[in-house]
C-alpha positions in Angstrom: 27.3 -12.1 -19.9 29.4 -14.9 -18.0 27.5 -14.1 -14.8 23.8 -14.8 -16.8 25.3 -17.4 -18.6 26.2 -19.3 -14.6 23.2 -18.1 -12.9 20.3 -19.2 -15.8 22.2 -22.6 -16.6 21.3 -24.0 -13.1 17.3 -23.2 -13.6 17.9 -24.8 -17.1 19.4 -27.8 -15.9 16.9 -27.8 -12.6 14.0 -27.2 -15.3 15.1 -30.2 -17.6 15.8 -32.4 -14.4 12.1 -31.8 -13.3 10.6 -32.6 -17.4 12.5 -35.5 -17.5 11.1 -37.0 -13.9 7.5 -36.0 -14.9 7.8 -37.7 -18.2 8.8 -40.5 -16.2 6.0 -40.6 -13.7 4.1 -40.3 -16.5 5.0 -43.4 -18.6 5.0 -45.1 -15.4 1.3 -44.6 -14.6 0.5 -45.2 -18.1 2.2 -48.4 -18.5 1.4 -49.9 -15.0 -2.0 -49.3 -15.0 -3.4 -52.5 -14.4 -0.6 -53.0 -11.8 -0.8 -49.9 -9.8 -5.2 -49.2 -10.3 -5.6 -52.4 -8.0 -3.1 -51.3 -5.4 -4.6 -47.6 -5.2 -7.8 -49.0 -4.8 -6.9 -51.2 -2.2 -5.4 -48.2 -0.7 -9.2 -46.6 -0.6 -10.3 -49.8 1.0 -7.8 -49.9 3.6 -8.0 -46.3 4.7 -12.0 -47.1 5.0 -11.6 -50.1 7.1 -8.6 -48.5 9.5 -11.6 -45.6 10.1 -14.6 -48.3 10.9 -11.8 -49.6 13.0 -11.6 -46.6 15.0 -15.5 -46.4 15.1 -15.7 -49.9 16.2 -13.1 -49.3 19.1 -15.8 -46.8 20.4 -18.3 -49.6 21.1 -18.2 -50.9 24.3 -19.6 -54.4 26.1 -19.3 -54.3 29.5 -17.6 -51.2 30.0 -14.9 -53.0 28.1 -13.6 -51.8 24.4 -13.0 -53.9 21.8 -9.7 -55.8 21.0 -8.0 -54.5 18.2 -7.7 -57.3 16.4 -12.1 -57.8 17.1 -12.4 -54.7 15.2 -9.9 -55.1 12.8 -11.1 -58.5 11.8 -14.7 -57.7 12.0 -14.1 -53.9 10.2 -12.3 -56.2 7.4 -15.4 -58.4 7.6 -18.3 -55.7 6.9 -16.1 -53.9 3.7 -16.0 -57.4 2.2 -19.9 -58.6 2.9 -20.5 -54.7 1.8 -18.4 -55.3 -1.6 -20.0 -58.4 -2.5 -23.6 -57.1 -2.0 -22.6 -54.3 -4.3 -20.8 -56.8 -6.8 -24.0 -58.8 -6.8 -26.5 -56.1 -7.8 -24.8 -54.0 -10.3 -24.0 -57.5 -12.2 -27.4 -58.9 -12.1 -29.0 -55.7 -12.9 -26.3 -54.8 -15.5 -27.8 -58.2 -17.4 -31.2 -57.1 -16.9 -30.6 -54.6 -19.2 -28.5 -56.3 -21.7 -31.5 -58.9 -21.8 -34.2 -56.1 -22.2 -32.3 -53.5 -24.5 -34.6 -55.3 -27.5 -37.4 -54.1 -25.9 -36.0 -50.7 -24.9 -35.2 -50.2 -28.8 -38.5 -51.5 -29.9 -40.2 -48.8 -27.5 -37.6 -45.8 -28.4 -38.6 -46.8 -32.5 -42.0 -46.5 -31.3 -41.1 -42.6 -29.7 -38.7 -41.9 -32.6 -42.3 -42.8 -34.9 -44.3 -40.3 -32.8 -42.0 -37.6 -32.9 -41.9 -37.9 -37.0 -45.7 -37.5 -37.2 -45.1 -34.2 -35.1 -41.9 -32.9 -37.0 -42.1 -32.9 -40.8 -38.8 -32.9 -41.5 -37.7 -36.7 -42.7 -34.1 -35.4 -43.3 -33.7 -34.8 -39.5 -35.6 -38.1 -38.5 -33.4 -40.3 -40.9 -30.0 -38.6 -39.2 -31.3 -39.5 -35.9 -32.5 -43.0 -36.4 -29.3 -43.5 -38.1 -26.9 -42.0 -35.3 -29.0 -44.4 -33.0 -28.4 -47.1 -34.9 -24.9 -46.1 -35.0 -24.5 -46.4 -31.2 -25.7 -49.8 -31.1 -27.3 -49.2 -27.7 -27.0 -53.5 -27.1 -23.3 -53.5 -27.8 -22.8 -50.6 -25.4 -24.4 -52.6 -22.7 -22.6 -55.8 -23.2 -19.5 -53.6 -23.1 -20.4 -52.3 -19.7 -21.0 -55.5 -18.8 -17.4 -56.9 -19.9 -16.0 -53.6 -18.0 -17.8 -54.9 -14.7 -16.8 -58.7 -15.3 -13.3 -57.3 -15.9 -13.6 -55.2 -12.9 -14.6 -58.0 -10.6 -11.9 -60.3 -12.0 -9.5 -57.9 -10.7 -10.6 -57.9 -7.1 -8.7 -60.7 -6.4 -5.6 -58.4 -6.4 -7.0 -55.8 -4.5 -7.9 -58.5 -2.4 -4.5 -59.4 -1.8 -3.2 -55.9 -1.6 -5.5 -55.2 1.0 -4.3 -57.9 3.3 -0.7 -57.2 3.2 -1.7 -53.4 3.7 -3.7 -54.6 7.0 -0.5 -56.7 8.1 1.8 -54.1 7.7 -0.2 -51.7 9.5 1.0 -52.4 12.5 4.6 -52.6 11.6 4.1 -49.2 10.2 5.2 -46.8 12.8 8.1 -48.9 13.8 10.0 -48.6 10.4 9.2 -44.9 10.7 10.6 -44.7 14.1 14.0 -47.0 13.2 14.4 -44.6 10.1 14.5 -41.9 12.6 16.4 -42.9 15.6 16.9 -39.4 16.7 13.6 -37.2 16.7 14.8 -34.2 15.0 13.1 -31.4 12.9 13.3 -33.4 10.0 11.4 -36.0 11.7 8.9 -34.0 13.5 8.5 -32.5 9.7 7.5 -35.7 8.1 5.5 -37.0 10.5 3.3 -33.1 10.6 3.4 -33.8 6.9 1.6 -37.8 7.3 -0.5 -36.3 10.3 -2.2 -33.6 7.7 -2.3 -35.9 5.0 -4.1 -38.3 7.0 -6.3 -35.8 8.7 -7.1 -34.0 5.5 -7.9 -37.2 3.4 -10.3 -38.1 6.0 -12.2 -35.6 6.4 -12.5 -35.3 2.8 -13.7 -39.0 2.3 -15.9 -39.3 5.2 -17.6 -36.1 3.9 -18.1 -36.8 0.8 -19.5 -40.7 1.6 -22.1 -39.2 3.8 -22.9 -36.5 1.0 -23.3 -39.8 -1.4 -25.2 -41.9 0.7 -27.7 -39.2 1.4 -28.1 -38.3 -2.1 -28.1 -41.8 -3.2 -31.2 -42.8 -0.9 -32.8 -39.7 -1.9 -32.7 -40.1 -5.4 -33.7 -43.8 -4.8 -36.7 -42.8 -3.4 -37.3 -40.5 -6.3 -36.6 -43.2 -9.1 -39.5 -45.6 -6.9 -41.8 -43.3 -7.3 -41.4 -42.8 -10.8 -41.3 -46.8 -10.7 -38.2 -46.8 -13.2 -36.1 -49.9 -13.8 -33.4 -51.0 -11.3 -33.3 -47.8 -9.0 -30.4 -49.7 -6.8 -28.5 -49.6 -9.8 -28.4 -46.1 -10.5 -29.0 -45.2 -6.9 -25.3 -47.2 -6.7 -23.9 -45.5 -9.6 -25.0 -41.8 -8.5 -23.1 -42.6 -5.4 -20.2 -43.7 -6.7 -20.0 -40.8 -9.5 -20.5 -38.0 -6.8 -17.0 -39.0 -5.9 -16.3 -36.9 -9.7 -17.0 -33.2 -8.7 -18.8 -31.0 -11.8 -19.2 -33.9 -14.4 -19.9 -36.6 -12.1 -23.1 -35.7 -11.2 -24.1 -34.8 -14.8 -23.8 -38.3 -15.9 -24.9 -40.0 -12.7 -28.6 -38.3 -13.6 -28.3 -38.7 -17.6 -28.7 -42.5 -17.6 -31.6 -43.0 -15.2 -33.6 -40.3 -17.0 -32.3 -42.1 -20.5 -33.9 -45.2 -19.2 -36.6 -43.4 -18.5 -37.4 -42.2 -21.6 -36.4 -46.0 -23.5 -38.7 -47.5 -20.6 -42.2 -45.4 -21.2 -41.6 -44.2 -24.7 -41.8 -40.6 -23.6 -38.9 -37.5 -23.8 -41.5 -35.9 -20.9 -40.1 -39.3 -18.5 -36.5 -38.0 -19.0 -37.0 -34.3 -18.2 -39.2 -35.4 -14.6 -36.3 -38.1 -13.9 -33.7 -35.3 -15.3 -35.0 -32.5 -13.5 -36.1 -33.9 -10.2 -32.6 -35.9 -9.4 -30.6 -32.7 -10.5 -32.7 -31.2 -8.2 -31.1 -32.9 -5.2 -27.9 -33.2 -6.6 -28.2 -29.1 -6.9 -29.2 -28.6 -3.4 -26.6 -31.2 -2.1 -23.7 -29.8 -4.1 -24.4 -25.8 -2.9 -25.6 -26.8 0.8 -25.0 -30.1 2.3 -21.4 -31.0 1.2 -20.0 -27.6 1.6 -21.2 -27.6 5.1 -19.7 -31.3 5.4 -16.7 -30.4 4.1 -15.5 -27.2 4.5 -12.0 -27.1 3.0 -11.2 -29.8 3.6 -8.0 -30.0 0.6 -8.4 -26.6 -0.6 -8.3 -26.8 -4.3 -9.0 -24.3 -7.1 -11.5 -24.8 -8.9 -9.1 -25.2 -12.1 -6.5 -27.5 -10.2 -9.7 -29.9 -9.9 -10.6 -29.5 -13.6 -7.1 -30.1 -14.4 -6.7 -33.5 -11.8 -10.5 -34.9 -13.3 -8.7 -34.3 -16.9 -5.4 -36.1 -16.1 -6.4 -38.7 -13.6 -9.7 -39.5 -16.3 -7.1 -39.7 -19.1 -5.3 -42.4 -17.7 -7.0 -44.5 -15.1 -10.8 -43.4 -16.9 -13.3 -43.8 -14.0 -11.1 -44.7 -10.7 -8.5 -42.2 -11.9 -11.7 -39.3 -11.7 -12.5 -40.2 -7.9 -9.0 -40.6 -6.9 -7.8 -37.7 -8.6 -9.3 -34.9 -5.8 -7.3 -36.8 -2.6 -4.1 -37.3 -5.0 -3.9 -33.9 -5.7 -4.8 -32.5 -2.0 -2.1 -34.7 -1.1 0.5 -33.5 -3.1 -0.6 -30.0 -2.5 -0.5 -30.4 1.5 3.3 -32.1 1.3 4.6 -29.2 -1.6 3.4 -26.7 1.5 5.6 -28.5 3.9 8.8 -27.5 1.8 9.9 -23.9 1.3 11.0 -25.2 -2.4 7.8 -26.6 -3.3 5.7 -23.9 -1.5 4.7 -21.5 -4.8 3.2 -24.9 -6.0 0.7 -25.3 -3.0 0.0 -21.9 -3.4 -1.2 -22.0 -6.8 -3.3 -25.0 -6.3 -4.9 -23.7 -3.5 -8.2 -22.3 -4.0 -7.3 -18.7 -2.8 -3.7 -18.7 -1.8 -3.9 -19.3 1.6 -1.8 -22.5 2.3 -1.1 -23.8 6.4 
């Protein structure tokens, strides 16, 4: 009895150890939110400037490449001038439709009165008008719109982040390499452990931005042709959801073809918009990205249901497209440990772990 007694109070005490650190972590995240949501998304911004760098650095002029501060300073350049393009559509746009949500609502009345001449059944028609009412379609807009103006107010930090992030760049490798005077397993371990990181992250991010932008200027075609309301807008916001695997793409296509069918007054408008985006996103999502992408982080489907649910729950829309590299990081550095290893095994998609 002794023996069981000294052999489970170590797991007990390791097991307690671990809740109390994760409960930690936790709180953290919750309580620094708007402290640690403009650093992470710095983070993203740096990591897709230091890659233009290295496509930059492949130009040449006169047989010549370009200085690394060139490319750093012009990379920097294009992600800001790309940013503020951005900035300035979805806001102008996103008051568009504040503006014409009167005129959205008097055309959806107008379908909601069609539909009642069709469907004798006033019960239903009264619960509907009033659950529409209840939304307050206006007020949901101007909320957006507060989100955005919040959103944008906060750029200023990741402004800031980002520079010091550029600036210490380059001092990077040195404080790795003064931590580690002697080059020793440990040290070849950690930096194996950074390489796949990096490597892994990469590959992920530059696959799944192609995957967007090709979807994006697909779909954008398809919303022109059906001559809907500002197609950069939800061309922009398909991109950016298809970050969110499974529910992402759901919702990208729902409010285009909702528009569609406030715009013309027709529920046909939001099947055609509905069907024809998910369409693409279908073929995209089976064919194009897997290709892309490969494994890229090699996740289970669950562990990514899981990371969506978490990350959603306490970042909302940043935490869902950061939450698939957080968790391939994590998996690739728990495979790097033997102590840690059953944990990249079970959120690896089928076991196998490097």
């Amino acid at each position: 009895m002794g023996q069981y007694i000294d052999v489970v109070k170590p797991k007990v005490a390791k097991a307690a150890m671990w809740s109390i650190i994760i409960s930690f972590i936790v709180i953290t995240l919750i309580y620094l939110e708007s402290l640690l949501k403009p650093f992470f998304i710095a983070f993203f911004l740096w990591f897709l400037i230091k890659e233009l760098k290295a496509l930059l650095r492949k130009i040449k002029i006169k047989g010549k490449k370009l200085p690394h501060y060139a490319t750093a300073i012009l990379a920097f350049t294009i992600i800001i001038l790309f940013l503020a393009f951005l900035f300035e559509i979805i806001s102008s746009n996103i008051g568009n439709i504040a503006d014409n949500m009167p005129d959205y609502e008097s055309k959806f009345d107008t379908f909601l009165d069609q539909i009642s001449q069709s469907i004798n059944s006033p019960n239903l028609m009264d619960n509907l008008e009033n659950w529409i009412k209840d939304m307050n379609l206006a007020s949901m807009a101007g909320s957006v719109a507060n989100t955005l103006s919040s959103f944008i107010g906060n750029s200023i930090i990741v402004l800031i982040y980002l520079i010091f992030m550029l600036l210490e760049e380059y001092v990077f490798e040195k404080k790795v390499n003064k931590l580690f005077p002697v080059k020793d397993e440990k040290f070849d371990k950690i930096k194996s452990t950074l390489t796949s990181v990096n490597d892994s992250v990469k590959k992920y991010f530059i696959s799944k931005t192609i995957a967007s932008i090709i979807l994006a200027i697909c779909c954008f075609v398809i919303l022109l042709l059906f001559d809907l309301d500002y197609p950069a807008l939800w061309a922009f916001l398909i991109f950016l959801l298809n970050y969110i695997p499974y529910v992402g793409s759901f919702f990208a296509t729902l409010f285009p073809s909702l528009l569609a069918m406030l715009q013309f007054g027709d529920a046909t408008y939001f099947l055609y918009v509905f069907g024809s985006i998910m369409l693409v996103q279908t073929i995209m999502a089976n064919v194009v990205e897997p290709k892309l992408m490969g494994k890229s982080l090699n996740l289970s489907p669950l562990t990514v249901l899981f990371a969506l649910a978490f990350w959603g729950y306490l970042w909302g829309i940043i935490g869902m497209i950061l939450a698939i590299p957080i968790m391939g990081t994590l998996a690739i550095i728990f495979a790097k440990f033997p102590e840690s290893r059953y944990l990249a095994i079970a959120l690896s998609e089928n076991g196998e772990i490097e």
